[in-house]
C-alpha positions as CSV (number, residue, x, y, z in Angstrom):
1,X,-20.9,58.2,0.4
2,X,-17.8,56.1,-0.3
3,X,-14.7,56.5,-3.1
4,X,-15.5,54.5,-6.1
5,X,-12.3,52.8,-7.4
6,X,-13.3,52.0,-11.2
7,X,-13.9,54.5,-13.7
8,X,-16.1,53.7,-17.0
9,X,-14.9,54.6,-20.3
10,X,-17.1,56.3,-22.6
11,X,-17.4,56.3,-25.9
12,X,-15.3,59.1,-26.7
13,X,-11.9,59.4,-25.1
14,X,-10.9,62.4,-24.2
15,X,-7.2,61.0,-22.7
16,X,-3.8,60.1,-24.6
17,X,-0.8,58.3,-23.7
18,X,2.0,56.6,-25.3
19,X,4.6,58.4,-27.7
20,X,8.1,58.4,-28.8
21,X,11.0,59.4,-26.0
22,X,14.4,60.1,-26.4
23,X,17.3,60.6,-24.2
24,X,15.8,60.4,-20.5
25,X,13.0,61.5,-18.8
26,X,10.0,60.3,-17.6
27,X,6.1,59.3,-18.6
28,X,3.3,57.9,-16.8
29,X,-0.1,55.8,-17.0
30,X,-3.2,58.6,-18.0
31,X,-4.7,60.7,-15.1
32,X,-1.7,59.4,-12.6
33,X,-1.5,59.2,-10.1
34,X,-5.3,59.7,-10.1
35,X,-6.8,56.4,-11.4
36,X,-6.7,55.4,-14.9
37,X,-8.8,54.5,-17.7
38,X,-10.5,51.1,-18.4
39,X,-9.7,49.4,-21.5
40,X,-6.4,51.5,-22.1
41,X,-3.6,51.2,-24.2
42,X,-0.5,53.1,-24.7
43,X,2.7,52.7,-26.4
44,X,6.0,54.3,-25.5
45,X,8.8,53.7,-27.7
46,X,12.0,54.8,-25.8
47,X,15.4,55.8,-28.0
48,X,18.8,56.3,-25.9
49,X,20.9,58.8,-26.9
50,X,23.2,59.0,-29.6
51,X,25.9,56.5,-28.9
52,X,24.7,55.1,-25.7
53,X,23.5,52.0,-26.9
54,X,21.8,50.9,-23.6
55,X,18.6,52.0,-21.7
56,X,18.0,51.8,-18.1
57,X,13.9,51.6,-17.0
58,X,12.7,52.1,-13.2
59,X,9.0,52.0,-13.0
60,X,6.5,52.3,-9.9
61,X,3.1,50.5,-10.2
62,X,0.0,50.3,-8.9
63,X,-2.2,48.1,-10.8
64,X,-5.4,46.1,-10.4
65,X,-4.2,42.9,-8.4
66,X,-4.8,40.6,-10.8
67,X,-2.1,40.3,-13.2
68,X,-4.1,39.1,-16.4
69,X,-6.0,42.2,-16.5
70,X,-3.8,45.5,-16.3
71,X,-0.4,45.1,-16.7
72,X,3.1,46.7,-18.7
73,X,5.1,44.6,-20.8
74,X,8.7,45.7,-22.0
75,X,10.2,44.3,-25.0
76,X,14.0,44.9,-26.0
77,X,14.2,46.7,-28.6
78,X,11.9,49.3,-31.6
79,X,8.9,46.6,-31.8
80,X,6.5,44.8,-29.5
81,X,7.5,41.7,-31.4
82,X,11.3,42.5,-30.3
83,X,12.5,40.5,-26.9
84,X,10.9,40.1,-24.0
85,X,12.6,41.7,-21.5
86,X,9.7,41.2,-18.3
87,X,6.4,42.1,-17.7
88,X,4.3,44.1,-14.4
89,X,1.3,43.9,-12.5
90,X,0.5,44.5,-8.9
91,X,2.4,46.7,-7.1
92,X,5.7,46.9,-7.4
93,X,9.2,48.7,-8.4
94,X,11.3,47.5,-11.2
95,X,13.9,47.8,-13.1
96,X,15.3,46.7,-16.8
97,X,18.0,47.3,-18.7
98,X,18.2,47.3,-22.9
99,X,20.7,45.7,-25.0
100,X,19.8,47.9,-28.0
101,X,19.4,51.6,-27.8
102,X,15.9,51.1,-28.5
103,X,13.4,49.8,-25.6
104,X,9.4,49.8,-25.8
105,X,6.5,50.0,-23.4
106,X,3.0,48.7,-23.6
107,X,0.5,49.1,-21.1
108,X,-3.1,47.6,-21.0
109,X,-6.1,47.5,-18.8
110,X,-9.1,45.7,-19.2
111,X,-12.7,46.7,-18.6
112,X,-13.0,46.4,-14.4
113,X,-11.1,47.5,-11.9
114,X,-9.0,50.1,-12.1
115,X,-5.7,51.3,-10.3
116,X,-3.7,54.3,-9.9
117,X,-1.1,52.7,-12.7
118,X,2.5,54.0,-12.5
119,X,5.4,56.1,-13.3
120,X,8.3,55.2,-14.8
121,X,11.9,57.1,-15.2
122,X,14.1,56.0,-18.1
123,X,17.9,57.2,-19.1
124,X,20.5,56.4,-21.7
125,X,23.5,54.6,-20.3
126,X,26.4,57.0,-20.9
127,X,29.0,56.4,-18.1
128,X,32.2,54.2,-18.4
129,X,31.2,51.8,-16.3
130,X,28.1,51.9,-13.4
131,X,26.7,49.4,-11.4
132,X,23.2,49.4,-10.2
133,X,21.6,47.0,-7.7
134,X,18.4,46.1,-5.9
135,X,17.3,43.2,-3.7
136,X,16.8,41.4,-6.7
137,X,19.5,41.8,-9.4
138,X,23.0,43.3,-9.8
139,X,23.5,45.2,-13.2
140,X,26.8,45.9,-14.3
141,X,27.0,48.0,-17.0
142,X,30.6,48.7,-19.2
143,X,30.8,50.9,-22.4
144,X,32.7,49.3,-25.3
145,X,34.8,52.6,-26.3
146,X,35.9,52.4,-22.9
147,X,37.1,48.7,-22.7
148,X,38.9,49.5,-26.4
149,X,40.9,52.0,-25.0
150,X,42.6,49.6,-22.4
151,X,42.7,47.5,-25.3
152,X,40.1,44.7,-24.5
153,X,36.7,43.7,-25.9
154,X,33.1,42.4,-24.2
155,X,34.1,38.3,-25.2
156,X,37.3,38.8,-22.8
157,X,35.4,39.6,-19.6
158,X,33.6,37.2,-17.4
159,X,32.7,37.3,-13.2
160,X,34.2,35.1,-10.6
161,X,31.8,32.7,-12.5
162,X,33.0,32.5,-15.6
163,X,30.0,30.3,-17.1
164,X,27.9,34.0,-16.3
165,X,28.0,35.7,-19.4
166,X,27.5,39.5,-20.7
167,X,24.9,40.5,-23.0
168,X,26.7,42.7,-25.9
169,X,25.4,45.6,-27.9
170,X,26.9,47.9,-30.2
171,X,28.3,50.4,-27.5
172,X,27.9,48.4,-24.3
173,X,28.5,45.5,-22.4
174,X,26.1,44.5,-19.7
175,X,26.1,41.9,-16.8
176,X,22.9,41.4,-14.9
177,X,22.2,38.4,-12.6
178,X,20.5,38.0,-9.6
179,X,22.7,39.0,-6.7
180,X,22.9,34.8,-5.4
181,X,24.5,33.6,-8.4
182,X,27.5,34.6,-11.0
183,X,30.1,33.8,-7.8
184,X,28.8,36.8,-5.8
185,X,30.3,36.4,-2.0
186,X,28.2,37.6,0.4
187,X,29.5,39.2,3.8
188,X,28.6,40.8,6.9
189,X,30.4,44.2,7.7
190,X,29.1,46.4,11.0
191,X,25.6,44.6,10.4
192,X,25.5,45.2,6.9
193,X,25.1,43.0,4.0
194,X,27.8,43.5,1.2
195,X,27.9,41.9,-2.0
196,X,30.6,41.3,-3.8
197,X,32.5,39.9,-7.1
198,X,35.0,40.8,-9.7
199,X,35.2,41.4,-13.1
200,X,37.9,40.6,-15.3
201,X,39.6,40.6,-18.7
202,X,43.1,39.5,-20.1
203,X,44.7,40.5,-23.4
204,X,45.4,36.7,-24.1
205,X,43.4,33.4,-24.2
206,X,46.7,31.5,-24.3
207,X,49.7,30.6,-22.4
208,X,49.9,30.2,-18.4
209,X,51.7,33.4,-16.8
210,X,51.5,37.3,-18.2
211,X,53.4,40.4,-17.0
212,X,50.9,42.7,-18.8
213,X,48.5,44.9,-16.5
214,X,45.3,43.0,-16.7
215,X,41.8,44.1,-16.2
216,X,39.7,44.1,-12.7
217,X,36.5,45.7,-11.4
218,X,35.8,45.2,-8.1
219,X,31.7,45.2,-7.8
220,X,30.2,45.5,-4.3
221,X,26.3,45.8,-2.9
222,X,26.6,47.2,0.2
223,X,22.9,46.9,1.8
224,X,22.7,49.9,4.1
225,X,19.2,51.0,5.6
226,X,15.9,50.6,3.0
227,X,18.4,51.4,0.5
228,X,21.5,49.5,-1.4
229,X,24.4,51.8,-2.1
230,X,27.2,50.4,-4.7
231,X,30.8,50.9,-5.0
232,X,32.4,49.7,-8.3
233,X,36.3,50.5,-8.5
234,X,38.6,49.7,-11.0
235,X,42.2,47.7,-10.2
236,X,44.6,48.4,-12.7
237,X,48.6,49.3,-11.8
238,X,48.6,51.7,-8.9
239,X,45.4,53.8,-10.2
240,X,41.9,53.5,-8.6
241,X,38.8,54.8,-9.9
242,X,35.3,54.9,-7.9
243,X,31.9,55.1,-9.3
244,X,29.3,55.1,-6.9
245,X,25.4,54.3,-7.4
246,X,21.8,54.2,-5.1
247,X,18.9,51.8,-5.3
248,X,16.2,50.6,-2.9
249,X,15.1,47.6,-1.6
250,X,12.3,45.5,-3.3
251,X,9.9,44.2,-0.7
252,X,5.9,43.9,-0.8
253,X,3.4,43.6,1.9
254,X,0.0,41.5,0.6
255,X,-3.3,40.6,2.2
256,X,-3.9,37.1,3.1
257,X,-7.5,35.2,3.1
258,X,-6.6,33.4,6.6
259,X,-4.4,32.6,9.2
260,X,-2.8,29.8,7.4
261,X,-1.1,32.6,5.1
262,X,-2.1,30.5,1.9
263,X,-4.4,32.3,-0.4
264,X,-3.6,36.0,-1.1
265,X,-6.5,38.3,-1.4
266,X,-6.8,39.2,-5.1
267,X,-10.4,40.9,-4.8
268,X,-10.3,44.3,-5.7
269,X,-11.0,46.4,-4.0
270,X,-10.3,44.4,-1.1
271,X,-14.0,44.6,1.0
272,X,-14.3,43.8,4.5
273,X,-16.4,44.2,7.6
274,X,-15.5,45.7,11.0
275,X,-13.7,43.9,13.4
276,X,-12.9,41.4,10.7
277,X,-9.3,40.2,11.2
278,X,-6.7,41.3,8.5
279,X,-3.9,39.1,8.0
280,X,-0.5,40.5,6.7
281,X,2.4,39.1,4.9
282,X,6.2,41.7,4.3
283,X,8.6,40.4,2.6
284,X,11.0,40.6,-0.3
285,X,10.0,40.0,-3.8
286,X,13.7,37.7,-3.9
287,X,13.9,35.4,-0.8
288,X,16.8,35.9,1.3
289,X,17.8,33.5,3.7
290,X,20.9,35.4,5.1
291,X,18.3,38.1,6.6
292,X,15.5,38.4,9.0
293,X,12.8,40.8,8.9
294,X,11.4,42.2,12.2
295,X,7.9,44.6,12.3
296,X,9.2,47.4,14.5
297,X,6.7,49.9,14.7
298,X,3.1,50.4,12.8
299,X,0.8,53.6,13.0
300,X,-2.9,54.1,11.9
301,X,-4.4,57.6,11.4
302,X,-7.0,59.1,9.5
303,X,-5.2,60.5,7.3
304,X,-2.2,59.7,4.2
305,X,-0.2,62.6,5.0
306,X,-0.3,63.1,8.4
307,X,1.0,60.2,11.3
308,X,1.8,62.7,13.7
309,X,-1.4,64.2,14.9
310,X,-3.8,61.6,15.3
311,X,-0.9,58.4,15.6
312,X,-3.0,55.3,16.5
313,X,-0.2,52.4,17.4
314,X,-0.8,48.8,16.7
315,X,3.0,47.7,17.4
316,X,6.0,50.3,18.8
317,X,9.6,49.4,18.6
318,X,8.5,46.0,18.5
319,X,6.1,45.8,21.5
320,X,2.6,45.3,20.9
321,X,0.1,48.3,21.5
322,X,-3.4,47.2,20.3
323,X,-4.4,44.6,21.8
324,X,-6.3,42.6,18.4
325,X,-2.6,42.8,16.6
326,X,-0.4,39.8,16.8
327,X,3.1,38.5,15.0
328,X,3.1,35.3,13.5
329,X,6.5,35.9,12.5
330,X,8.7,39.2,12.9
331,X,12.4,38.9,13.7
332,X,12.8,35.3,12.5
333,X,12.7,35.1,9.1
334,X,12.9,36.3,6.0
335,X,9.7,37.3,6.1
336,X,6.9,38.9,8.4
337,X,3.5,38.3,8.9
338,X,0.6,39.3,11.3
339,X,-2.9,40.0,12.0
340,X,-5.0,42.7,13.3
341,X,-9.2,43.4,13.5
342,X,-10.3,46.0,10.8
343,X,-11.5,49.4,13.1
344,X,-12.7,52.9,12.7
345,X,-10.9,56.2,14.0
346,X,-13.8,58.5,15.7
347,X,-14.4,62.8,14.7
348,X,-12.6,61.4,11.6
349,X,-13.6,60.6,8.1
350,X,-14.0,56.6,7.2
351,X,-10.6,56.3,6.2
352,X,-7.9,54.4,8.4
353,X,-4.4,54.5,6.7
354,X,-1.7,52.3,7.7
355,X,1.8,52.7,8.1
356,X,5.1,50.0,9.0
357,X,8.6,50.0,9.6
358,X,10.3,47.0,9.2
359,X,14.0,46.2,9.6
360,X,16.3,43.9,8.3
361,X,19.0,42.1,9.9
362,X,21.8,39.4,9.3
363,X,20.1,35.9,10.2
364,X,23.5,35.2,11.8
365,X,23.6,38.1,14.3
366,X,21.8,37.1,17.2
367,X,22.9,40.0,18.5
368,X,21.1,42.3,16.3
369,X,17.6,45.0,16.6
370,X,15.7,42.1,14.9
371,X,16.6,39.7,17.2
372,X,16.0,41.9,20.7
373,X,12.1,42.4,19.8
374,X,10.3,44.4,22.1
375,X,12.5,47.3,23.6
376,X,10.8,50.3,25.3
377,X,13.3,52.6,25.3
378,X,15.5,52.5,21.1
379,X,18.9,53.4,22.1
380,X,20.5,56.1,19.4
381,X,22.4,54.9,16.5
382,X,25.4,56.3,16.1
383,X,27.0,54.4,13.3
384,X,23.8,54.7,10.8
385,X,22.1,57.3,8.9
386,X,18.4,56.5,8.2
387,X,16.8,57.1,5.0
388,X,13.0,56.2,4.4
389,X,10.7,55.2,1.1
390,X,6.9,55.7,1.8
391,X,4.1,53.1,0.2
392,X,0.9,53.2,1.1
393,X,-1.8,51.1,3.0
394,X,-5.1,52.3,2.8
395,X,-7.4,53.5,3.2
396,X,-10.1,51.4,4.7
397,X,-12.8,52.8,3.7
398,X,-16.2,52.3,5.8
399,X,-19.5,52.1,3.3
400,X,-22.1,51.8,5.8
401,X,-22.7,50.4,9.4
402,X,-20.7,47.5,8.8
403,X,-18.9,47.1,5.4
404,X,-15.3,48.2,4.9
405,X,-13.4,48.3,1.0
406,X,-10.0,48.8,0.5
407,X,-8.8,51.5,-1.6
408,X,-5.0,52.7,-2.4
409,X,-4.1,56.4,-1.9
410,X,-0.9,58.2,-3.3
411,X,1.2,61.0,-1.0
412,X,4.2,60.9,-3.8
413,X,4.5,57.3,-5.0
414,X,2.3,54.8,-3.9
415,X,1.5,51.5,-3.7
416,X,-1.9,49.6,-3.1
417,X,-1.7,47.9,0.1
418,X,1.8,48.8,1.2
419,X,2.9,51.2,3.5
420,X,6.9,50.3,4.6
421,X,10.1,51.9,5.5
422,X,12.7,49.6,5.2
423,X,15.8,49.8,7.3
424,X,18.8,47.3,6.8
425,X,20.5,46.9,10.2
C-alpha cells in the first residue's frame, strides 16, 4: 500500500479559495499543505493599506513539475488583465513587488498530477525607505512623502547606473534589478559576499557645482550564511539613519534523467526502481560565477522529522560515506551535482527522506571550506552564526519488490525534491 499523489475532483466541490485581502497577511492553495485539488482555480485580489501604495508578495511552492499545468500568475494591479508582473511553477520561493496598491493572484491546476501548492505572505509597504534582497534581485523601495520632505521627487533619483530606472506610483518609488546589473559592486569581506550601490538625488538638473546637502542611500547585500541580510543607510550632513532587512537564498536541487546532466526529470511522481542511480543537480535559480557551491554533508532516514535517530550518511563534511554516492562537481562551481543508487532503510516504513547541506564560498578564495573538501574533523567557527531553511527530498516511496515513486513531504515548508541548508562562507 503506497501514498497516492493525485486526488480526483468530484462533481461537487466541497473546497474554496480565493477572496479579497487587505493590509497584510497570508493565504494559501486549498487543503495545504496537504495536496490540492485538480482543476482548481482561485483568485486573490490583494489591496495595501491606505496610503501605502506598494505591495510586497513572498510565496513558497510546490507544484506539479511541469509548468503548463499548475501554476500562479501575478498581475500588477485590481484585474488579471492588469501587468504581468511573473508567473510560478515548480518549486520555488519568490518574491514581487506592486507598483499600485492593488496586486492579484491566480492559481490553476489541471486535471493530473497534483502538488502540495503553496503559501504565500503579502504586506503593504509602509516604511520610509527598505531594501529587500535575494540571490536574485535587489528591491529598493522609497516612499514619496518621505523624498518631499527633503524636498526631492522619484524623476531626480537614479543608481550608480543612471540608465536603471525607478518604477513610480502614487506613494512610492521602487528600484528592483537583478543584483549583477544597475552598477552594483560586488566585494568580498571575511568570506562574505556584499553588494553594493548608491542611490542619489540633487535638487538641480543644471549647472556644474552645488553647496546644497544632496541626497544618498547607501544599499548593501551582505550574503551571510543561507541567508542575505541588508543594510540601507542614509548620507545626508552629519546624520545617519539604518534600516536593516532579511531574505534567503534562492537555490533548487532537480532530478536529472542521466549522467550527462541534460534532461531534467519532469515525470511526476518521479518513479524508479531499486538500486537505480539518481543523479542530482544544486544550484541557484540566478548563476553566479563569483561563488562555488560545495555538498558538505547529506543524511537519509526514514523519516521527515527526525535525522537524528536513524542518520544514514551518504556524504559527511565533505567525505564520501556510501559507497554508490559520487560528486561530479561540489566545491568548483557554481553549481553541484552528483549521483547515488536509490535504497531501502530496514524495521522502517518504505520511505527514505533526504537531507543536504551545501555551502557557498567566494570562487576567489582558494583558501575557503569549499575549496578544502573532505575534512574529518570541522574546526569551530568563531566568526559566524548559522542559521538553516529546511526543503524537503522525499520520500522514496517503495510500491512493491522493486518499484520506487517519488513523492514530496512537508515538515513546515516544503518543497518537492529539495532538501538544503544553505550556508554562505
Amino acid at each position: 500500500t503506497g501514498m497516492k499523489t493525485s486526488v480526483t475532483s468530484s462533481k461537487t466541490r466541497n473546497w474554496s479559495c480565493g477572496g479579497n485581502l487587505f493590509g497584510s497577511g497570508t493565504f494559501s492553495s486549498p487543503n495545504y499543505p496537504s495536496y490540492y485539488h485538480d482543476n482548481a482555480y482561485c483568485m486573490w485580489q490583494l489591496r495595501a493599506k491606505l496610503h501605502a501604495d506598494l505591495l510586497f508578495l513572498k510565496s513558497r511552492s510546490m507544484l506539479e513539475n511541469c509548468c503548463s499545468c499548475d501554476y500562479i500568475e501575478i498581475y500588477d494591479g485590481p484585474y488579471v488583465y492588469s501587468p504581468f508582473l511573473g508567473k510560478v511553477c515548480n518549486n520555488s520561493l519568490s518574491t514581487f513587488f506592486s507598483t499600485s496598491n492593488y496586486m492579484t493572484v491566480v492559481f490553476r491546476t489541471d486535471g493530473s498530477m497534483v502538488g502540495r501548492g503553496f503559501n504565500a505572505e503579502f504586506t503593504s509597504s509602509l516604511t520610509p525607505s527598505s531594501v529587500d534582497c535575494s540571490s536574485d534581485n535587489m528591491n529598493i523601495v522609497i516612499e514619496k512623502s518621505y523624498l518631499n520632505s527633503l524636498g526631492y521627487d522619484g524623476h531626480s533619483l537614479y543608481l550608480n547606473d543612471p540608465h536603471c530606472r525607478p518604477q513610480i506610483s502614487y506613494y512610492n518609488v521602487v528600484f528592483s534589478f537583478p543584483l549583477n546589473t544597475c552598477g552594483n559592486t560586488r566585494e568580498f569581506e571575511n568570506g562574505k559576499i556584499v553588494y553594493t550601490n548608491s542611490l542619489r538625488a540633487y535638487n538641480s538638473n543644471y549647472g556644474e557645482i552645488t553647496r546644497q546637502s544632496n541626497f544618498k542611500l547607501n544599499v548593501n547585500c551582505r550574503m551571510e550564511e543561507d541567508s542575505v541580510s541588508q543594510i540601507l543607510y542614509e548620507v545626508r550632513e552629519l546624520e545617519n539613519t539604518t534600516i536593516t532587512g532579511t531574505g534567503r537564498y534562492n537555490t533548487s536541487m532537480v532530478f536529472y534523467q542521466s549522467s550527462s546532466f541534460y534532461y531534467q526529470v519532469t515525470q511526476f511522481p518521479y518513479e524508479i526502481t531499486l538500486n537505480q542511480n539518481l543523479y542530482i543537480e544544486i544550484d541557484m535559480r540566478r548563476g553566479d560565477s563569483s561563488v562555488v557551491l560545495f555538498i558538505d554533508t547529506c543524511i537519509a532516514s526514514p523519516s521527515a522529522f527526525d535525522f537524528q535517530s536513524r542518520p544514514y550518511y551518504l556524504v559527511r563534511n565533505g567525505c564520501p560515506i556510501d559507497n554508490t554516492y559520487y560528486a561530479y562537481t561540489t566545491g568548483t562551481s557554481p553549481f553541484a551535482r552528483f549521483t547515488f543508487k536509490a535504497f531501502q532503510f530496514l524495521r522502517a516504513t518504505e520511505d527514505v527522506y533526504l537531507q543536504c547541506k551545501v555551502l557557498i564560498c567566494p570562487a576567489s578564495d582558494y583558501n575557503s571550506r569549499c575549496r578544502r573538501g573532505c575534512t574529518k574533523r570541522v574546526a569551530r567557527d568563531v566568526g559566524s552564526e548559522h542559521e538553516s531553511e529546511t526543503l524537503v527530498v522525499g520520500p522514496i516511496h517503495l510500491l512493491g519488490k522493486c518499484d520506487f515513486v517519488l513523492y514530496a513531504n512537508d515538515e513546515q515548508y516544503v518543497f518537492l525534491f529539495i532538501m538544503s541548508t544553505v550556508i554562505i562562507l
